[in-house]
Every structure is written in C-alpha cells, then in structure tokens.
Residue frames relative to the residue before (quaternion, step in Angstrom):
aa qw qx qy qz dx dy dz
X 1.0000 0.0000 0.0000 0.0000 0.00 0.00 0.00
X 0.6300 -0.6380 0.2843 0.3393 3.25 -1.20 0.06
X 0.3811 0.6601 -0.6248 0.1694 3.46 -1.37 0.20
X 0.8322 0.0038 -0.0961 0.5461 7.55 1.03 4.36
X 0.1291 -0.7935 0.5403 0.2485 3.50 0.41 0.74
X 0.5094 -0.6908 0.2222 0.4626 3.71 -0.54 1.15
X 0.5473 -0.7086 0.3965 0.2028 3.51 -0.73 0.78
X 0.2799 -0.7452 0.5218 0.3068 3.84 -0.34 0.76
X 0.6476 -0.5736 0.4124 0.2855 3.96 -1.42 0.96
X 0.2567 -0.8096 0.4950 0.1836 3.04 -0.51 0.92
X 0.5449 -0.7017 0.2751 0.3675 3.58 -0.31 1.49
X 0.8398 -0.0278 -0.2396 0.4863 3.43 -1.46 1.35
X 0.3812 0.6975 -0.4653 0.3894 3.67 0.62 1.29
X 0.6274 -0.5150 0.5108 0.2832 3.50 -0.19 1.79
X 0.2665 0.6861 -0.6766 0.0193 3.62 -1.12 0.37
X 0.5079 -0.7648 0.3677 0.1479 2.86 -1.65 1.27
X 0.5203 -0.5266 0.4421 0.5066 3.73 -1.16 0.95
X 0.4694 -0.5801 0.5418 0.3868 3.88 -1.44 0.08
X 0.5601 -0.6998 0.3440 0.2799 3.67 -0.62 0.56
X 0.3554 0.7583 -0.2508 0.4855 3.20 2.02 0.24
X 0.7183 0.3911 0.0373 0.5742 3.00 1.21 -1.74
X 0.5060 0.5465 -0.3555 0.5648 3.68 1.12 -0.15
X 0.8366 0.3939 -0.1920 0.3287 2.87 0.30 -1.63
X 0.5431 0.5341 -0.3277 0.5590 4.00 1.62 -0.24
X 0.5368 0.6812 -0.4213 0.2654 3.39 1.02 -0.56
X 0.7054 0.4937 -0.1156 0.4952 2.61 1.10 -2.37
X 0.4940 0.6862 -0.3150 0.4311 3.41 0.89 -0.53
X 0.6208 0.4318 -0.1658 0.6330 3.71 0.83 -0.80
X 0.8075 0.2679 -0.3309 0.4083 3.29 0.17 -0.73
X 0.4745 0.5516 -0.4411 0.5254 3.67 0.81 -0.51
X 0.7653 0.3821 -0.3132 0.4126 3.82 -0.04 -0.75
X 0.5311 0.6165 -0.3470 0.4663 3.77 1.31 -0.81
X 0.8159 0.3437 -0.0836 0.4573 3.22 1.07 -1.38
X 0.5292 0.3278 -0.4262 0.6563 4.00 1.41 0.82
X 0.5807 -0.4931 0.5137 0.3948 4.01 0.42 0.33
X 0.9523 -0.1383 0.2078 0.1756 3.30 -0.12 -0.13
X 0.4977 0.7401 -0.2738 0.3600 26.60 -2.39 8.08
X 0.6974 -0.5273 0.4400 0.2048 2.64 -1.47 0.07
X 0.0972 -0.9474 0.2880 0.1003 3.61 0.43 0.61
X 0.7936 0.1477 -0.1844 0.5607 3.55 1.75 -0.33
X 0.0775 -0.7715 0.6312 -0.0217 3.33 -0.12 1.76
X 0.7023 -0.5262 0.3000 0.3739 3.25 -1.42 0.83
X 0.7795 0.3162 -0.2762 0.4649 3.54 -1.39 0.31
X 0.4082 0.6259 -0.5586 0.3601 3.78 0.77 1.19
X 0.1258 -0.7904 0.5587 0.2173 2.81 -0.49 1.25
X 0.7138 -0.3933 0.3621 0.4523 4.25 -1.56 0.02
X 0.6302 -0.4980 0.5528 0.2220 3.16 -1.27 0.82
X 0.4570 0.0891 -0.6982 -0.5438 7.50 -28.93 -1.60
X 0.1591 0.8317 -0.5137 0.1378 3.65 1.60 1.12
X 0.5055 -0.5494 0.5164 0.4195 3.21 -1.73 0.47
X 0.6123 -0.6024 0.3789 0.3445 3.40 -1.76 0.22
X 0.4609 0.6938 -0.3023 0.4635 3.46 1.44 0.49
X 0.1588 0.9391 -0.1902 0.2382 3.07 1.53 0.03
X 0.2326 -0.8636 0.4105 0.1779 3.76 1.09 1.09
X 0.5596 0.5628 -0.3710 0.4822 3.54 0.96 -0.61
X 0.8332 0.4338 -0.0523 0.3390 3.44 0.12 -1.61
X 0.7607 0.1483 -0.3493 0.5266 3.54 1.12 0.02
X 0.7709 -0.3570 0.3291 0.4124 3.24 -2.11 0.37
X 0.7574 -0.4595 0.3625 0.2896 3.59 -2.13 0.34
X 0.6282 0.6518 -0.1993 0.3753 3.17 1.36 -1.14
X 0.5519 -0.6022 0.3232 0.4778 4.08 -0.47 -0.04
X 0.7044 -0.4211 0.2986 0.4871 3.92 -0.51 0.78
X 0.7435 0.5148 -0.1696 0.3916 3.46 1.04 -1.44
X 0.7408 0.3785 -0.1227 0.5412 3.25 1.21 -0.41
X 0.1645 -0.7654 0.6222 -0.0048 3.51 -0.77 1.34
X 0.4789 0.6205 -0.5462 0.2955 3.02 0.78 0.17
X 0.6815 -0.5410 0.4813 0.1060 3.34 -2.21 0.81
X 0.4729 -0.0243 -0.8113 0.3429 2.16 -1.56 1.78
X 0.0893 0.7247 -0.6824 -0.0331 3.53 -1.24 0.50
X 0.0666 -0.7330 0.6747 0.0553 3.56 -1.24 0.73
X 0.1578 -0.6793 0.7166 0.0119 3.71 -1.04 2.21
X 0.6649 -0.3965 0.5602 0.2947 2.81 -2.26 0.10
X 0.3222 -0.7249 0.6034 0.0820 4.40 -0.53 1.40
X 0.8117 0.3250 -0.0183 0.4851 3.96 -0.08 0.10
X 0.5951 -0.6184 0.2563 0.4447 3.53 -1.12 -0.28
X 0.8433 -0.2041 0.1170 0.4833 3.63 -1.03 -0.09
X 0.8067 0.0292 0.0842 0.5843 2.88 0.83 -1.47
X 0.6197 0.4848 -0.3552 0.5047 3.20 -0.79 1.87
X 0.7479 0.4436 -0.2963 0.3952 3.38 1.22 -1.08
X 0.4301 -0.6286 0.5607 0.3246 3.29 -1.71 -0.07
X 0.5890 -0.5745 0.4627 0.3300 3.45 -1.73 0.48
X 0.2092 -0.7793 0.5706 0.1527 3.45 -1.02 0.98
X 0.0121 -0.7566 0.6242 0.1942 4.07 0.06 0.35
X 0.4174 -0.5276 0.7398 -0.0098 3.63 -1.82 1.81
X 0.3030 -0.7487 0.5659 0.1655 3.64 -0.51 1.78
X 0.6877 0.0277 0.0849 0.7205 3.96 1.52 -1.34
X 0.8730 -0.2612 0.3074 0.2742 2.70 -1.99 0.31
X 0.2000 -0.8533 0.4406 0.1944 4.13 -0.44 0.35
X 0.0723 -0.9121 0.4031 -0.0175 3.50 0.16 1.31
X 0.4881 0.4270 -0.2754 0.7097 3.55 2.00 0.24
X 0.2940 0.7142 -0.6350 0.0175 3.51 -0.08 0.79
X 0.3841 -0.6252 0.6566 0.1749 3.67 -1.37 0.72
X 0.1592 0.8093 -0.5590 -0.0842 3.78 -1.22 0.25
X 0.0118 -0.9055 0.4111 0.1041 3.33 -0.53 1.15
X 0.5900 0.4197 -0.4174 0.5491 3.06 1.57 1.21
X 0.4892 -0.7375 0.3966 0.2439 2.97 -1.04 1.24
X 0.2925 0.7332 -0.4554 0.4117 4.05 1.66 -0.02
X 0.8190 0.4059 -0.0704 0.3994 3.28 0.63 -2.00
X 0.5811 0.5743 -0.4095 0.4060 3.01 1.36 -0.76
X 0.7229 0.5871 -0.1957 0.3074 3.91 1.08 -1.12
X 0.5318 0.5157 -0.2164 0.6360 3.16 2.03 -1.08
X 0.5382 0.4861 -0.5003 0.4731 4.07 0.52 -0.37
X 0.7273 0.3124 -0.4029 0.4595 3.53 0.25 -1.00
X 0.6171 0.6812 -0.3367 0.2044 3.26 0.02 -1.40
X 0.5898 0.5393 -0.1662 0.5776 3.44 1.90 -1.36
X 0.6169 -0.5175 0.4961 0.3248 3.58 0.27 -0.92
X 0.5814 0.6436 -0.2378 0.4373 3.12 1.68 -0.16
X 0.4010 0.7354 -0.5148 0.1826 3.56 0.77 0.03
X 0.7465 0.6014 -0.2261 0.1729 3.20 0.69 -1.02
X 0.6679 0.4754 -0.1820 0.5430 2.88 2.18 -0.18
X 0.3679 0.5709 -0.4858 0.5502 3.46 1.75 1.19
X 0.3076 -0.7493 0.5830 0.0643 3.09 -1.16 1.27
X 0.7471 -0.3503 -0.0165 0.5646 3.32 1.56 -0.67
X 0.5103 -0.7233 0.3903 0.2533 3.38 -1.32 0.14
X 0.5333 -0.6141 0.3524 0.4629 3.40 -0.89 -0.31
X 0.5779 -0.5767 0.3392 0.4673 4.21 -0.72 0.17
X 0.5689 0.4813 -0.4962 0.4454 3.57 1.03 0.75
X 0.6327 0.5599 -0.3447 0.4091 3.36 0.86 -0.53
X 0.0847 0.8031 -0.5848 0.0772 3.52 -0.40 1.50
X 0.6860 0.5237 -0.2329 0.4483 3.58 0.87 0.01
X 0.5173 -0.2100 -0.8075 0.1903 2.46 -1.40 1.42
X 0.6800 -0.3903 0.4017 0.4731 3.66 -1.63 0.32
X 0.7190 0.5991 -0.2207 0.2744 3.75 -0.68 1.31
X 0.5680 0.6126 -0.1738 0.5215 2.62 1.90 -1.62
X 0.6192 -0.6191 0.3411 0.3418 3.25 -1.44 1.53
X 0.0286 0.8333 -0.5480 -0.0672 3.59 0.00 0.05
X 0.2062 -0.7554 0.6012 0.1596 3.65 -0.79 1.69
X 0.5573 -0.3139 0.5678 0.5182 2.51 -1.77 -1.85
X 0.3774 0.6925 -0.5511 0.2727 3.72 1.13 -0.18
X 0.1051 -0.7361 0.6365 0.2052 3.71 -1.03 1.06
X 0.5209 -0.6000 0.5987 0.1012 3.68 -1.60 0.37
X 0.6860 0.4290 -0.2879 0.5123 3.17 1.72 -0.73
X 0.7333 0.0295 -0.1206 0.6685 3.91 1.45 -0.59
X 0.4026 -0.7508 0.5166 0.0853 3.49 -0.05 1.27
X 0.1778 0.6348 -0.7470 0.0863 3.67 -1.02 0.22
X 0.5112 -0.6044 0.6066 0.0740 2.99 -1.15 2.55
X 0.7473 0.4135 -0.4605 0.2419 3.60 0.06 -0.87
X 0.5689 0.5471 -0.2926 0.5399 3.76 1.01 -1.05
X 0.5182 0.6149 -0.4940 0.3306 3.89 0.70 -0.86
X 0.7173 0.5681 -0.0547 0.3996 2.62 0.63 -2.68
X 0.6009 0.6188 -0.3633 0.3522 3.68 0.94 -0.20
X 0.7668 0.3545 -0.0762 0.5297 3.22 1.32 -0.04
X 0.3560 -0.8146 0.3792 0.2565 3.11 2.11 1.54
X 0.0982 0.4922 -0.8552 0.1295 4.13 -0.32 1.10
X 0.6012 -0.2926 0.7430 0.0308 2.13 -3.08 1.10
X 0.7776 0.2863 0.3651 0.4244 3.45 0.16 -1.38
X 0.2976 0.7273 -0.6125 0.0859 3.63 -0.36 1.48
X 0.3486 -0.7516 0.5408 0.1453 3.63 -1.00 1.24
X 0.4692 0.8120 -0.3414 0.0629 3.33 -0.66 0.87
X 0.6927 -0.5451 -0.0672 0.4674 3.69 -0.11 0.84
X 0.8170 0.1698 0.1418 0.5326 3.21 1.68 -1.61
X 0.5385 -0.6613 0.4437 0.2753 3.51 -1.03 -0.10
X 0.2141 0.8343 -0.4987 0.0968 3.25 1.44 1.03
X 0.7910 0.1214 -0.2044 0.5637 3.39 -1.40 0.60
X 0.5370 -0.6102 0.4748 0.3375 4.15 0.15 0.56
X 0.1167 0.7642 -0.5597 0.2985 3.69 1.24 1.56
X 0.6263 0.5030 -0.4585 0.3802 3.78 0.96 0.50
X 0.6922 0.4834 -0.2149 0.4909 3.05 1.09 -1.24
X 0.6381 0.6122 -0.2318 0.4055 3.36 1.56 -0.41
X 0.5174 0.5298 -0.2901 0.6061 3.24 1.58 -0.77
X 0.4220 0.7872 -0.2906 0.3432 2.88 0.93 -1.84
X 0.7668 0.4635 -0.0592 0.4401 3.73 -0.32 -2.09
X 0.7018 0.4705 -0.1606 0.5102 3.88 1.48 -0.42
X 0.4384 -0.6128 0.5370 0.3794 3.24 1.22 -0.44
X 0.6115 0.4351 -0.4657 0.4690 3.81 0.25 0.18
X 0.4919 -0.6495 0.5648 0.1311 3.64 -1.21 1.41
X 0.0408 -0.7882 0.6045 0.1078 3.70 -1.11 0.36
X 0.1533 -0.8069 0.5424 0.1765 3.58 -0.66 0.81
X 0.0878 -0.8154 0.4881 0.2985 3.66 -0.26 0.70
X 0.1874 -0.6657 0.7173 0.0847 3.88 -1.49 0.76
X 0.0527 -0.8398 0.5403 0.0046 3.67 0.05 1.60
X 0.7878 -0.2183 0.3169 0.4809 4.03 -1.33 0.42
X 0.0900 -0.5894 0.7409 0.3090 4.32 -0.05 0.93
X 0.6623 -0.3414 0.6561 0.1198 2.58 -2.51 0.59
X 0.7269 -0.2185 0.2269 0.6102 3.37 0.44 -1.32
X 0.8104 -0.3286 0.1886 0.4470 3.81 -1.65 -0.21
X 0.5209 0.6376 -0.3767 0.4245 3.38 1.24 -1.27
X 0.7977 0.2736 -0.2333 0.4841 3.69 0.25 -1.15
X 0.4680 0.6206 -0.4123 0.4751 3.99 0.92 0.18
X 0.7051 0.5905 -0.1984 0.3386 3.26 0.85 -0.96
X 0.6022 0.5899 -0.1751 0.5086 2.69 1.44 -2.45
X 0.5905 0.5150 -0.4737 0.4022 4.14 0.81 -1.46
X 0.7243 0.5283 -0.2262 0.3810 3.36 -0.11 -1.84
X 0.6522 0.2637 -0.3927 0.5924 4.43 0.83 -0.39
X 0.4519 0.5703 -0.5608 0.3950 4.59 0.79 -0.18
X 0.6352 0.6569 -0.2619 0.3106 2.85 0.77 -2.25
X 0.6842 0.3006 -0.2004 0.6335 4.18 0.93 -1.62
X 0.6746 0.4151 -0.4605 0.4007 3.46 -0.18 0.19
X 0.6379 0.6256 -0.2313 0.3850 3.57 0.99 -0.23
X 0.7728 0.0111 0.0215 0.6342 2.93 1.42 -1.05
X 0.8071 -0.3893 0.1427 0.4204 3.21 0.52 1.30
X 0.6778 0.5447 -0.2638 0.4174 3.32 0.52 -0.80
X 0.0603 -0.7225 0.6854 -0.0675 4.21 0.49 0.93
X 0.7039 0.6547 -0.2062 0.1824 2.98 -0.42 -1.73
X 0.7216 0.5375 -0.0142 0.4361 2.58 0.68 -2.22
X 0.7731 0.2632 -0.1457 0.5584 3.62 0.83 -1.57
X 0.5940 0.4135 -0.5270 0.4455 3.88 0.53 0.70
X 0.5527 0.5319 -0.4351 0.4714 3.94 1.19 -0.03
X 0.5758 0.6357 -0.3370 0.3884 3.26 1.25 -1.13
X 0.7658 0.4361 -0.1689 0.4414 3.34 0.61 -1.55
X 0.6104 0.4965 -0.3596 0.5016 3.49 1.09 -0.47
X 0.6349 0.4173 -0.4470 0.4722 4.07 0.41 -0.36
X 0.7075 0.4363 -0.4007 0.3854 3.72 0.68 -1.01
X 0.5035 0.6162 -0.4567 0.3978 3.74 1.06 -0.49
X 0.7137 0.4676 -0.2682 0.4472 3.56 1.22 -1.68
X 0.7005 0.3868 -0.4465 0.4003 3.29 0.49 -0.93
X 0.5378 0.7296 -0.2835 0.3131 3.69 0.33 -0.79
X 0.5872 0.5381 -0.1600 0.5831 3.22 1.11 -1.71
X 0.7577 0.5204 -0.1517 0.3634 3.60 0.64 -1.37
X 0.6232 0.4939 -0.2282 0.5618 3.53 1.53 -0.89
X 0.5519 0.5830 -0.3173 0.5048 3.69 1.23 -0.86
X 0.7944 0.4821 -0.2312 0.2883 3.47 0.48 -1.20
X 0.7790 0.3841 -0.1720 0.4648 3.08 1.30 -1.38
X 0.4071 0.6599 -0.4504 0.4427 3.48 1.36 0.11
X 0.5448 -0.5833 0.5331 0.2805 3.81 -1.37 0.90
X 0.4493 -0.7415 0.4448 0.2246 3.35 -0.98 1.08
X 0.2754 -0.8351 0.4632 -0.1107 3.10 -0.85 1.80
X 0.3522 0.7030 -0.5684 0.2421 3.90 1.14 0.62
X 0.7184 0.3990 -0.3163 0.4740 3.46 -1.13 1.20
X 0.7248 0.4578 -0.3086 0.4121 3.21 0.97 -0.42
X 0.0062 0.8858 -0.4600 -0.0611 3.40 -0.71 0.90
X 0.4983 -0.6650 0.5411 0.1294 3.59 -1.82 0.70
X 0.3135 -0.6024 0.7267 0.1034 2.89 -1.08 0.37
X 0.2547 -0.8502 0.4602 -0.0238 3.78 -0.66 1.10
X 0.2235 0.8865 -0.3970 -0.0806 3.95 0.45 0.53
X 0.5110 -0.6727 0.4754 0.2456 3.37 -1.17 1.39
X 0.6945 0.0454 0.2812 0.6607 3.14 0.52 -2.44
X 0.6252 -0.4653 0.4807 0.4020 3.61 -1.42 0.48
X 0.6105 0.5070 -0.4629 0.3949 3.86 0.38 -0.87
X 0.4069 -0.7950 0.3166 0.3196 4.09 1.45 -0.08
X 0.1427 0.6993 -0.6536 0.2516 3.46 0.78 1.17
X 0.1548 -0.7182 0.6652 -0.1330 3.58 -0.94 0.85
X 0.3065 -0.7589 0.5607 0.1260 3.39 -1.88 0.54
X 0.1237 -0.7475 0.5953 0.2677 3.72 -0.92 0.58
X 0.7540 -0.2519 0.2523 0.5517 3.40 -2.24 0.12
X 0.3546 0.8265 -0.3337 0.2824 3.78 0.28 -0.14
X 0.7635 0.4311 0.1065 0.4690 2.90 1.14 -1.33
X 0.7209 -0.3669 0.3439 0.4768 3.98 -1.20 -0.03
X 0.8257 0.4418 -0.0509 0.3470 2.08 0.56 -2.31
X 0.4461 0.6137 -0.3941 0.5187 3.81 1.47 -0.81
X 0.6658 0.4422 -0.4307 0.4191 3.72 -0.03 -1.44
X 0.5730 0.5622 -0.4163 0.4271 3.91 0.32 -1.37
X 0.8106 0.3641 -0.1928 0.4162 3.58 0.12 -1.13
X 0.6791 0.5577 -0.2852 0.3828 3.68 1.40 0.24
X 0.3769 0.7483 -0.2892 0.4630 2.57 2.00 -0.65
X 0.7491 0.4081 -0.1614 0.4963 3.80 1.17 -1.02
X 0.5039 -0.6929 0.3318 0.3949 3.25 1.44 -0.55
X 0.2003 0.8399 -0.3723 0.3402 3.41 1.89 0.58
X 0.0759 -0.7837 0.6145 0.0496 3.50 -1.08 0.55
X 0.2578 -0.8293 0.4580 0.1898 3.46 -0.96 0.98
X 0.5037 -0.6573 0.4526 0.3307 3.51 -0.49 0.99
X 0.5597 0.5920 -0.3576 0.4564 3.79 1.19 0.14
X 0.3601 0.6781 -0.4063 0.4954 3.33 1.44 -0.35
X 0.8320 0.4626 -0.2203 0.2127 3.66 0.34 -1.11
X 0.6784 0.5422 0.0419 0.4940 2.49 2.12 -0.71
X 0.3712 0.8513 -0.2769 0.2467 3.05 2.06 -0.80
X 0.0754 0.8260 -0.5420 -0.1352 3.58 0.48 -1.29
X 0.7245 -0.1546 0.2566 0.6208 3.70 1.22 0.27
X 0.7810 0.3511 -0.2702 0.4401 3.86 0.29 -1.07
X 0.2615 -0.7146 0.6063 0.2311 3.44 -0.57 0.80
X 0.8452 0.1888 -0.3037 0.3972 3.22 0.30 0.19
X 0.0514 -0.8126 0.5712 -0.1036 3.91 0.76 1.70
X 0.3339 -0.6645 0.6546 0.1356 3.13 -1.79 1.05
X 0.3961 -0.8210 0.4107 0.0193 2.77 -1.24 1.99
X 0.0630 -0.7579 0.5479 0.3485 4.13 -0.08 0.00
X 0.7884 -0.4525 0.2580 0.3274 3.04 -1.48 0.80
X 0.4068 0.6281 -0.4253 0.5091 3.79 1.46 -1.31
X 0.7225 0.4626 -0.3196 0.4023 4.13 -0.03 -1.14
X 0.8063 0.4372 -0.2593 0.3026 2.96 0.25 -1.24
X 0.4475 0.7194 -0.1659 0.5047 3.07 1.66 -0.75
X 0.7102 0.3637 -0.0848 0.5967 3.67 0.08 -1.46
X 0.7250 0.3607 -0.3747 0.4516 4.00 0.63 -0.67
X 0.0107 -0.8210 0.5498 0.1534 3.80 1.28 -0.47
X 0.1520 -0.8360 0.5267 0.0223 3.15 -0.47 1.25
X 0.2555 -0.8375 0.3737 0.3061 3.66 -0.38 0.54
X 0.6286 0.2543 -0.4361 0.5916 3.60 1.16 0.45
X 0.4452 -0.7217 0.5196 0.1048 4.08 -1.74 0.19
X 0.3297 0.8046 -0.4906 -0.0569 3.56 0.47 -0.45
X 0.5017 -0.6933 0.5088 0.0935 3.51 -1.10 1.04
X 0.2912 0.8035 -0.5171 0.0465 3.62 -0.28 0.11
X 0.6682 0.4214 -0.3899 0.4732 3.05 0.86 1.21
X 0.5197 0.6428 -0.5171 0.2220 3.42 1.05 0.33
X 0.5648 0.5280 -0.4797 0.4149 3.78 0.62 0.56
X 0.7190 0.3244 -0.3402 0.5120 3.54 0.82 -0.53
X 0.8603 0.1904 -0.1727 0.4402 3.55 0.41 -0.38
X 0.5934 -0.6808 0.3447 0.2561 3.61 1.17 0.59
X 0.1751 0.7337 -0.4625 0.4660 3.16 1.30 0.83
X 0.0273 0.7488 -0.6378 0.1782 3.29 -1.43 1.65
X 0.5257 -0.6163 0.4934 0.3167 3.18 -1.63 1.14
X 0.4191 0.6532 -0.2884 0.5608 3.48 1.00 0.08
X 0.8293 0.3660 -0.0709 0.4162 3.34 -0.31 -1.56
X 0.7803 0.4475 -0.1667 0.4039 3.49 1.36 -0.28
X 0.3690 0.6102 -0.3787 0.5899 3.09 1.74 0.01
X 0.7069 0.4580 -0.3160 0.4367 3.97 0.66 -0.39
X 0.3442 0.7636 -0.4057 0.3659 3.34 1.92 -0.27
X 0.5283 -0.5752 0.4458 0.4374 4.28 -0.60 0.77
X 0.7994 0.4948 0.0213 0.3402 3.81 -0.23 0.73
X 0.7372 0.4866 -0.1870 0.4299 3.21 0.93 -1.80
X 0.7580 0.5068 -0.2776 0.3024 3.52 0.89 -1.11
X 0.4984 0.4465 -0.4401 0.5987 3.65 1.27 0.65
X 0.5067 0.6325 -0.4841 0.3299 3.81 0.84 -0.39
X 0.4602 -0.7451 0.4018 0.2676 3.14 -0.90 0.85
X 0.5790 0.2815 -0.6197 0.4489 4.04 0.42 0.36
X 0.5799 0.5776 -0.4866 0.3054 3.49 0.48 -0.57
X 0.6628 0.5672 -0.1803 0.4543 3.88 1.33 -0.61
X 0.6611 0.2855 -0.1643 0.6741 3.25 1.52 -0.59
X 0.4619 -0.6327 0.4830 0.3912 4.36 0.76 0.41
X 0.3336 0.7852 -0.4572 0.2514 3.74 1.00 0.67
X 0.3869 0.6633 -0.5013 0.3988 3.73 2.03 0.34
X 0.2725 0.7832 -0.5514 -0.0907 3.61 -0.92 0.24
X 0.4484 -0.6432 0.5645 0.2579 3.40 -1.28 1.50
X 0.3407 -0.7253 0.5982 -0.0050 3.09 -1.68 1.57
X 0.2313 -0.7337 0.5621 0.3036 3.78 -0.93 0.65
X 0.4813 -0.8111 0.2596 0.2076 2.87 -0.50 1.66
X 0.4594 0.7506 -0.2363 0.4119 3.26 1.63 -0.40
X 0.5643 0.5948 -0.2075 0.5336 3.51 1.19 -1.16
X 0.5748 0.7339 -0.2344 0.2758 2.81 0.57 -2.30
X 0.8819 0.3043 0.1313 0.3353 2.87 -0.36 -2.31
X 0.6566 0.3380 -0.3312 0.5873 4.10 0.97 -0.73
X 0.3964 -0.5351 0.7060 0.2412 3.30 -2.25 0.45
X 0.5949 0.6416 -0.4558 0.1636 3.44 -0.43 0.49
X 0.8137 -0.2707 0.1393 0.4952 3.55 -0.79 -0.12
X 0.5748 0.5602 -0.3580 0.4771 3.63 1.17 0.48
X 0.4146 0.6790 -0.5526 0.2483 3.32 1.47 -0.73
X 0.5869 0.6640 -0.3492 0.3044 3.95 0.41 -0.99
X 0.7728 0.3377 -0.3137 0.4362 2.97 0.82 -0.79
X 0.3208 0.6607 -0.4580 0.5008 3.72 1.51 0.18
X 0.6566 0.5823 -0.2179 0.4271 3.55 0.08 -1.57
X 0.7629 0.5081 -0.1923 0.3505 3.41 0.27 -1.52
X 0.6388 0.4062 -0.2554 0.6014 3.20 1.08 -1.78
X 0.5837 0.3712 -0.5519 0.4657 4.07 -0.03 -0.05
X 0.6994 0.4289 -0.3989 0.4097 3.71 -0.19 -0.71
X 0.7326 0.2285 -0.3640 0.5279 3.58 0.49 -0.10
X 0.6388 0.5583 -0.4518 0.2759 3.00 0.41 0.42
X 0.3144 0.7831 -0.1043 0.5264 3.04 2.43 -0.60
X 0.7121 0.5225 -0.1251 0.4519 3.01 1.04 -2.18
X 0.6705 0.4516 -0.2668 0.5247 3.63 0.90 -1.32
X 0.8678 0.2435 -0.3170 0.2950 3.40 0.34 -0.66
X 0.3664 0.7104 -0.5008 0.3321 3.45 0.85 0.68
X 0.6090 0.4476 -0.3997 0.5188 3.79 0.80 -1.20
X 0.6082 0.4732 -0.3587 0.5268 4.27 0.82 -0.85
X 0.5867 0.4147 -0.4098 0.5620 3.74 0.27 0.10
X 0.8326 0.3195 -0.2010 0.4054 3.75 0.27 -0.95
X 0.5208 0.5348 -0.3738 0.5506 3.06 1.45 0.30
C-alpha cells in the first residue's frame, strides 16, 4: 500500500547495499563462523544514536541472543521493560515499520503474519489484520508468541495481555536516534542482536555518506505535502529531521504554533514560495506534479518554475525503517539537480 517514485543514481554517488542483502550477508557469515499458512482467517479486521544504544538492546551481552531477554515496550522516553521468556517464533505485525526491520534483520521467518498495510518486502504474509482497529480475537487466531505493534489502540495490550501473548510497542520515531534504538529492540527481541546492530550501523554509514556528498543546502526551504487538504510537517518531525540533515527548512515551521504537523492553505504556501516541493500524497489521493501547477498560484512558484515538484513514495516517505535511506538519498539528488538551476 501506499506511503518517492524510485529515484535514478545520481552519477558517482556511493549507493547503499539494500538491508535485505546486508542482512543475508551477515547471515552467511555468522553460519560460516558456527560450522554450520494460512494468512486470512475469518474475523480480520483492516490494518543519530550509536548502535550501542543501552535503551534499544536486550539484558543479555550484545553477543548473546540468547533467552531471557528484557527490551525497551514504547518510546524512548516513557516506556516500560518488556522481558521475552524464549525466542518468538509466532510473530504477529501490525506495523508495516516492524514488519520491514523483521526482515531486513533476519527475522522474517519467524512472522506468521502481518497487518494489510504491510506490503514490503515482496512476500510478507499480508492479512486483513488492521493495526489501525485491532481485534485481539482474529489476532489470537494465528497463535503469535509475540505481537509488534505501534500503540495501545482499543486496550489490545491488556487484551492480548489477558491471553498470555506479550506485545512490544514500536511507536511513530520522533527522530533517527529513536529509529535506530526500534530496529536494535526489534534484534534483541528475536534473536537477531548482531544482525540489527550491523543493520543500524550501514544506515548510519550510508546516510552519513548521502548527507555529505549532497550540495550544501542551508536556507533553502520546502514545503512538505501529506494530503491535498495541506497538512504539512515542520523540523519537528521524522520526516523534518530527514530534511535537516541537509539543512532544509520547512515553510511549516512558520506556521507551526506547537503542531508539528499544521495545515497549510494554499494562500501560505504560495506567499512562502518554497524552492523545493515534495508530494506525499499522490498515491492516496491522486495528486500530481502536473496536476498542481494548475493549483490557484503555484505555477509562478518558484520550485514549480525551476521542476523542483517531486512525487514521493509515500511508503518511504512516511515509515522509519531500513528504507529511511532511500528517503535521504532521493533528497540529495534532488539537492544535486537543483544546484546547477540555482547557478544558472
């Protein structure tokens, strides 16, 4: 489902391994170095820290996955400790974040299913189980060890909870620090340490690397879109932090009063003329780089004057996980193009 049309390499740009392919590497080499269902039963209902990170990995030593483990439940700050008697080999996900970082770790094989947002990697059991209105009973159909998911909607902990089945929550990151911290819980949970501190350590490198070689961008601002109705994000945000990383301002910043995520009318967006666009809504709501230039206004706006509109996959966009890179990247080349249009 939806939440960047894939972006083409900008020539002699570092590109990152896919965390798929990382994550089989290590996966080989760990083994080199020890010697050697049914998915929609009825009643589903619809879906910059180091990697060392005391919060984010299990009790046990880094080196050891072994069982008991006890992870951080919730967000950095606030959550409670969850302690994993064994290994979880029924896992349930009802966020498609977790669902991407499970594989990405090595860890797919112990998901049993996912929720009906989770479409990625190409494979993953995908139900009807929703993440947005849980129903324990349909969960529980599908005997999980272990359910990963963002929140406590409808009291689906205490409910799971009441079953004997554990729930780790992996809420919206704040920023990378707490993306990271999920994605080293996430290996400490289900065995897979190792795995999720290699993970986090390429996306730091590759990241670090996309930041650097990108054209320096302080002053320039964006103009962020959720939904046409113009809800929008400031530095505030994930997605804001991503865009600081380059030195980007959001023209929502001005407007913020407190809500990191303020709804913008077109008059603003206009009058703030931003000189980069990003779209993140042209899959759910048919929204086009095209279709917006006809917007009252836009077509004197300066990205819209310099081709500086660019359709986001909203998917990328919108999850913290082992994709976040490819977010990052597609800004830096976008950076990249508009710089020679600036010196011109």
């Amino acid at each position: 489902m939806t939440q960047l049309p894939l972006h083409r390499p900008t020539p002699g740009r570092a590109r990152h391994r896919s965390p798929m392919a990382l994550a089989a590497a290590l996966a080989a080499t760990l083994l080199a170095s020890c010697g050697g269902a049914d998915t929609s039963p009825d009643g589903g209902d619809q879906a910059a820290a180091s990697a060392g990170s005391g919060q984010a990995t299990a009790s046990a030593p880094p080196e050891d996955s072994g069982f008991p483990v006890t992870v951080l439940s919730g967000p950095l700050e606030g959550g409670s400790e969850l302690t994993l008697e064994e290994r979880p080999e029924a896992i349930v996900s009802l966020s498609p974040t977790a669902t991407e970082t499970l594989w990405a770790i090595g860890a797919g094989d112990q998901v049993v299913a996912v929720d009906d947002q989770s479409d990625h990697p190409e494979g993953v059991p995908t139900t009807s189980l929703s993440g947005y209105q849980p129903n324990v009973e349909a969960i529980l159909g599908y005997e999980p060890d272990l359910v990963v998911t963002t929140g406590d909607t409808g009291d689906l902990v205490s409910g799971l909870d009441k079953a004997g089945v554990p729930t780790l929550l992996m809420p919206s990151a704040t920023d990378l620090e707490e993306a990271y911290s999920q994605m080293e819980r996430l290996g400490a949970a289900t065995g897979h340490v190792a795995e999720a501190t290699a993970l986090v350590g390429q996306l730091q490198e590759d990241i670090a690397a996309a930041v650097e070689s990108a054209p320096h961008a302080e002053g320039t601002t964006y103009y962020h879109e959720l939904d046409p109705t113009g809800y929008s994000v400031t530095g505030e945000t994930f997605i804001g932090e991503v865009y600081a990383l380059f030195g980007l301002t959001s023209i929502a910043d001005q407007a913020a009063n407190g809500d990191p995520y303020p709804q913008l009318s077109s008059e603003f967006v206009v009058e703030a003329d931003p000189d980069l666009v990003f779209l993140a809504d042209t899959e759910c709501c048919d929204v086009s780089v095209e279709g917006v230039t006809e917007r009252a206004g836009w077509a004197g706006m300066t990205a819209v004057q310099s081709g500086a509109v660019v359709a986001l996959d909203e998917d990328i966009a919108s999850r913290w996980g082992p994709r976040v890179v490819d977010f990052v990247e597609l800004v830096g080349d976008q950076l990249a193009e508009l710089e020679p249009a600036n010196a011109g």
